[in-house]
N, C-alpha and C positions, 0 to 999 in steps of 0.2 A: 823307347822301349815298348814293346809289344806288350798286351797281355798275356799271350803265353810263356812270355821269357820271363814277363814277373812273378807270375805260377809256377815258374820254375826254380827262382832265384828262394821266392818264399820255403818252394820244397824241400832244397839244401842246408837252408837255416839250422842252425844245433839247437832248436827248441825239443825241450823235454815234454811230453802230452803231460807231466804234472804241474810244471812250470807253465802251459797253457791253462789247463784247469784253474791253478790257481789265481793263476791272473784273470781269468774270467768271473771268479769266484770275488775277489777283491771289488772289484767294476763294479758290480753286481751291489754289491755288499754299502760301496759309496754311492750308488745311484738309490738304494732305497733310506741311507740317513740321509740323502738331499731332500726326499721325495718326503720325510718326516719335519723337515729343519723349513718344508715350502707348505707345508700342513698350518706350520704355526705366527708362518710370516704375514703380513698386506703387505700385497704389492699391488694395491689398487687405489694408485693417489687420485687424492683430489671425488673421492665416490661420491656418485647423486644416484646414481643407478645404477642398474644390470643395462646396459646398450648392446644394440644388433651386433656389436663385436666381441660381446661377452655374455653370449647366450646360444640356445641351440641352433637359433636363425642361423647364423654361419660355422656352424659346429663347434660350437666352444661351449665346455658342458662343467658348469664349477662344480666343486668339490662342496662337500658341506664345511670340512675343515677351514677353506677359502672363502666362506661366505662366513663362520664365525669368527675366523680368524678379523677381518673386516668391523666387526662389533667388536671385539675385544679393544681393537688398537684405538677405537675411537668413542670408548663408553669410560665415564667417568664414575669413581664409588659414589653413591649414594644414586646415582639416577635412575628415573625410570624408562627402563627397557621399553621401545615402541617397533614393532617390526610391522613393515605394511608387504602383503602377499596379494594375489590374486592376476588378473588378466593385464590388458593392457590400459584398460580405463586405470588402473589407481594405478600404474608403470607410469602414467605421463605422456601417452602416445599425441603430440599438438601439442605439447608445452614443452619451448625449450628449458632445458638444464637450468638455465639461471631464474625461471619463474616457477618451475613444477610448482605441484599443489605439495608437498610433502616438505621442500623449504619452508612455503608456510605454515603449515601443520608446527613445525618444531619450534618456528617464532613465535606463535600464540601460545605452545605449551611451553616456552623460556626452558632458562639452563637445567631445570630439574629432568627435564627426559632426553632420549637422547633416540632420533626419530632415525631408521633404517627402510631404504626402498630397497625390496628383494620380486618384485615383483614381474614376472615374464609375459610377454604376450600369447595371448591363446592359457593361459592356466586356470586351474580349477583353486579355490580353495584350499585342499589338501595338498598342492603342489610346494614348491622350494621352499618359500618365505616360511610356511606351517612347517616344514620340519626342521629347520636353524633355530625357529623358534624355543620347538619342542627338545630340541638336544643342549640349548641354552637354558633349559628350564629349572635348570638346580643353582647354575652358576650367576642367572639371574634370575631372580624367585622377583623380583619387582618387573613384572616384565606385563605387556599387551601386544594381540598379534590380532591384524586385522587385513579383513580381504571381503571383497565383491562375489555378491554371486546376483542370481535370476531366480525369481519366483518358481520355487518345486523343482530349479536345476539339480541333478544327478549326483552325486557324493561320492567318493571312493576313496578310503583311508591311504591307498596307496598314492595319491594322486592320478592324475591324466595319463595316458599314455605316452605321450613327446615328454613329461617331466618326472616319472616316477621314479628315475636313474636315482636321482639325490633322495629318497626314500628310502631305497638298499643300499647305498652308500652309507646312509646313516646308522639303517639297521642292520647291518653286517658290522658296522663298527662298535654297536653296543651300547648309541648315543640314546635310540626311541623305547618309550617306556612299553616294556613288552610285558607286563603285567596285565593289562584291560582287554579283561575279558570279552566284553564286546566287539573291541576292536579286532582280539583277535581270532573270535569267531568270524565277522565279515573278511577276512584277510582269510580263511580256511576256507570257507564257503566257496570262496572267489577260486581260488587254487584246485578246488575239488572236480572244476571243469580240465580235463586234460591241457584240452587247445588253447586253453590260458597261459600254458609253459614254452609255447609253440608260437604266440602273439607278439608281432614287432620288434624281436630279438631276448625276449625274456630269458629265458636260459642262458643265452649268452653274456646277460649284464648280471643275472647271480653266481653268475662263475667268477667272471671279471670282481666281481664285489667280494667276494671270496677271498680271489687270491690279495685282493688291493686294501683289505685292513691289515695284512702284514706286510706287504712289500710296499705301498702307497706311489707308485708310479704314476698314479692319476693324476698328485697332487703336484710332484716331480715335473710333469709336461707341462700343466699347464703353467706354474712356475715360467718355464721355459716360453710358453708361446706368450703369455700377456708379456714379458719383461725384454725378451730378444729376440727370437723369432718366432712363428709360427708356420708350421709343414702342409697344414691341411686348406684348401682351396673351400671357399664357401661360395654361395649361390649371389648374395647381397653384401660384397665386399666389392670396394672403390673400385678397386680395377682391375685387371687377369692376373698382373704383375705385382700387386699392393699386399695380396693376401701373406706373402713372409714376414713383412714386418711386426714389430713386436702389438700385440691387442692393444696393448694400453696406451700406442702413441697415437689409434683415431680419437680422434673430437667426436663427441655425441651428438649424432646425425640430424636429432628429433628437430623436426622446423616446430613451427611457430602459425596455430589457425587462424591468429586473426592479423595475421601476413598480408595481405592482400594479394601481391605482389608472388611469394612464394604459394599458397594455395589459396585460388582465387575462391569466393563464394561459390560459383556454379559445380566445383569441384568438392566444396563439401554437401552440399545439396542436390546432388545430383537426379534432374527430372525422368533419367533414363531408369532410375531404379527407385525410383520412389514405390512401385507396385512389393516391388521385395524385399524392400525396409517395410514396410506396413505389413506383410506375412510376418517378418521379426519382432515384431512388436506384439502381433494379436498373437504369437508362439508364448507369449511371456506369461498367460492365462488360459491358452486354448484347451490346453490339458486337465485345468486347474479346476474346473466349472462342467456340468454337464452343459450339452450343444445347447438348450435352451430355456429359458426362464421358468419358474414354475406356474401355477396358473392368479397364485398371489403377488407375480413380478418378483421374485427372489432368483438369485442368483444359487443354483445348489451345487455344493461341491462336488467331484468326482471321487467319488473316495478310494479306489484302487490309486490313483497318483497320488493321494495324502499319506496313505497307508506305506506306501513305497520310501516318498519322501522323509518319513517319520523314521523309519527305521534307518536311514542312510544318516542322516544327522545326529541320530542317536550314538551309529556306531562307529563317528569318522574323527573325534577326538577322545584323547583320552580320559577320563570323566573329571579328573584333578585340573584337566585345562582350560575345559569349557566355560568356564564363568569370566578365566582372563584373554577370551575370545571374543573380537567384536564383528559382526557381520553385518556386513552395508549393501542394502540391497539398489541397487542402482537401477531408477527411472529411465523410460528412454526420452528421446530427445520430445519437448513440446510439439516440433513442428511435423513430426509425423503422430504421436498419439492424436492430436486434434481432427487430425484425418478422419481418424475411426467414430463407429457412427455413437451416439449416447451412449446404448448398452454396452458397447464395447470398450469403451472409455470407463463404465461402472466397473466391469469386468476387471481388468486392465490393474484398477487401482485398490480393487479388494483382494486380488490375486497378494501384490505385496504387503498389504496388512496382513493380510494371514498366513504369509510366508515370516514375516518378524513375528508374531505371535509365535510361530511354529518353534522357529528357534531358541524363542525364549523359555518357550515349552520343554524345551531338551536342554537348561541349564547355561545357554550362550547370551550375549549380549550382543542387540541388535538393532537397524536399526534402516530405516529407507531416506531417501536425498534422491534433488534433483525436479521432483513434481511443480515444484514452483519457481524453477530456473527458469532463465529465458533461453528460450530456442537456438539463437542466432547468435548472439553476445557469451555465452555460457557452456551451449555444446559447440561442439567442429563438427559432430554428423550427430548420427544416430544414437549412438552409446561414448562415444567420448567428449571430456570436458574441455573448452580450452582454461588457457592457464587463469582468465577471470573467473570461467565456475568451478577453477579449483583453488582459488582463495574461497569462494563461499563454500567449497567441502569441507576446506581448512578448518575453517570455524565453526562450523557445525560437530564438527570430530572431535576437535578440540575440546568441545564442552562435556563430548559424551565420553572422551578416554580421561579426563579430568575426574567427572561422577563416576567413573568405571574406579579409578585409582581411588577417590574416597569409600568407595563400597567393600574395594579388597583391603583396606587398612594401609595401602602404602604411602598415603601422607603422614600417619604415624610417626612422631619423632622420635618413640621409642626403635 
């Protein structure tokens, strides 16, 4: 049968245009209680992490409903809440699934907490993990949210721009405390630029966010794509043909640095780029410090980057949150800091003491790792660990969200 003879046949049909409508109207009606009923479901067995198949890498963009949904199913009464956010260093990028640093994190701190990797590669701070956290914040009041950043890195309450989706998803649903003031001055400030509305589809994702706290079809698809198929083709998917299957049948890709075999040494150390790992590094202070010493050999600050910094950390949580916030400021690898010449090395390592001072300054808990890792054994490059020097992050974290929980009263057996 042709397509025009079945254009034809449909034409004849004894359908009423109400009997259409309503049938549309019905469909409609069932796809958004599915789309409600996949808000409150896991269907993420077996979770260690967010993987390249369950993230924007290959366009898969969870919900926030999907990521608390996630803690719910797997959080026990009494325990304390541990959420880790940030880039791809505390994601586990070189450590497979079965050693990440965050398995151990949760065995040093035993059955009382109950430890969650929300973490995306390339994210800020204020990115995904800080806002599940922040929308779980009533439901778990025993809770710690912790994430990586770089000395006098940039802040922005909405997050990144590849990750601020789950921000307006949240804050359209009614989840983010819209009371702080502060916050939501730099949220006005920021908005007050026109071409802010006009930047990497903004308008189009607070509409989408709009319509989707009452109809929830975000949460509907994706339902659909982790569980049975998936429509959309990604860039870092198995194969041209793989991309339909359901998200949740890939295995978690992440090899293994001290592989041999799978990534050789010369490939994490690579002599081709050593010149611009070493710009990344002397970046982590460049800004931090005027260009040269004073004439007593001191290091003086720059103060327009303090001043900046100061206000960004100020305004990028909520004030009620900041104290059960812990910030890890992550060293770069030994084997390029040593590069650099003494000053620079001074430089280098006063940048992040007074990058953790700063924080602490604005009411967070905080804290730097990594200075006295080994190079070779510990990192896989420049900024990530393999999975040995994330058992010694384990343990260092460990102690400090242990004394974080004695300070907020959650060992209390009241």
């Amino acid at each position: 049968m042709s397509p025009v003879e079945i254009l034809g046949a449909l034409r004849r049909l004894p359908l009423a245009p109400r009997s259409i409508l309503l049938g549309a109207f019905i469909g409609f009606a069932a796809f958004c209680l599915l789309g409600r009923q996949a808000a409150r479901t896991d269907e993420h067995k077996n979770f260690v992490r967010l993987t390249r198949y369950t993230s924007p890498e290959t366009l898969y963009y969870p919900t926030v409903n999907e990521l608390m949904a996630i803690v719910r199913a797997r959080t026990k009464p009494g325990q304390i809440l541990v959420i880790v956010g940030g880039n791809s260093v505390l994601r586990g990028v070189g450590q497979p699934a079965d050693k990440i640093w965050t398995k151990r994190l949760q065995a040093e701190l035993g059955a009382g907490y109950a430890v969650f990797n929300f973490a995306f590669n390339g994210s800020a701070i204020t990115d995904g993990a800080a806002v599940v956290a922040e929308a779980l914040r009533n439901e778990f009041p025993k809770q710690i949210y912790m994430a990586n950043a770089a000395p006098t890195q940039g802040v922005n309450p909405e997050g990144s721009l590849v990750y601020r989706f789950l921000f307006w998803d949240a804050w359209s649903k009614g989840y983010l405390d819209k009371t702080d003031a502060k916050r939501n001055t730099k949220i006005s400030d920021t908005h007050a630029n026109r071409a802010y509305h006009f930047q990497d589809g903004f308008a189009e994702l607070t509409i989408r966010d709009w319509f989707d706290r009452w109809f929830y079809f975000q949460d509907f698809w994706n339902d659909v794509s982790l569980t049975r198929f998936s429509t959309v083709w990604g860039a870092y998917m198995p194969g041209p043909l793989l991309f339909s299957q359901a998200r949740n049948s890939f295995k978690d890709p992440e090899p293994d640095f001290l592989n041999p075999v799978a990534i050789p040494f010369a490939a994490r150390y690579r002599p081709d780029t050593i010149a611009i790992e070493l710009l990344n590094v002397r970046g982590c202070s460049w800004d931090a410090f005027e260009r040269e010493k004073t004439p007593d050999g001191k290091w003086k600050i720059y103060e327009p980057t303090w001043q900046r910094f100061h206000e960004d950390v100020t305004a990028s949580f909520p004030q009620a949150l900041k104290k059960r916030t812990l910030v890890l400021m992550s060293h770069s690898s030994p084997y390029y800091v040593n590069k650099l010449t003494p000053d620079e090395i001074e430089r280098d390592g006063l940048a992040y003491t007074l990058a953790v001072k700063e924080w602490e300054k604005a009411g967070y808990a905080s804290m730097e790792y990594g200075k006295d890792f080994h190079a070779t054994q510990d990192y896989g490059d420049r900024t990530h660990l393999t999975w040995k020097g994330g058992e010694k992050l384990a343990v260092l974290v460990a102690a400090k969200v242990r004394d974080m929980s004695k300070e907020l009263g959650y060992l209390d057996p009241k």
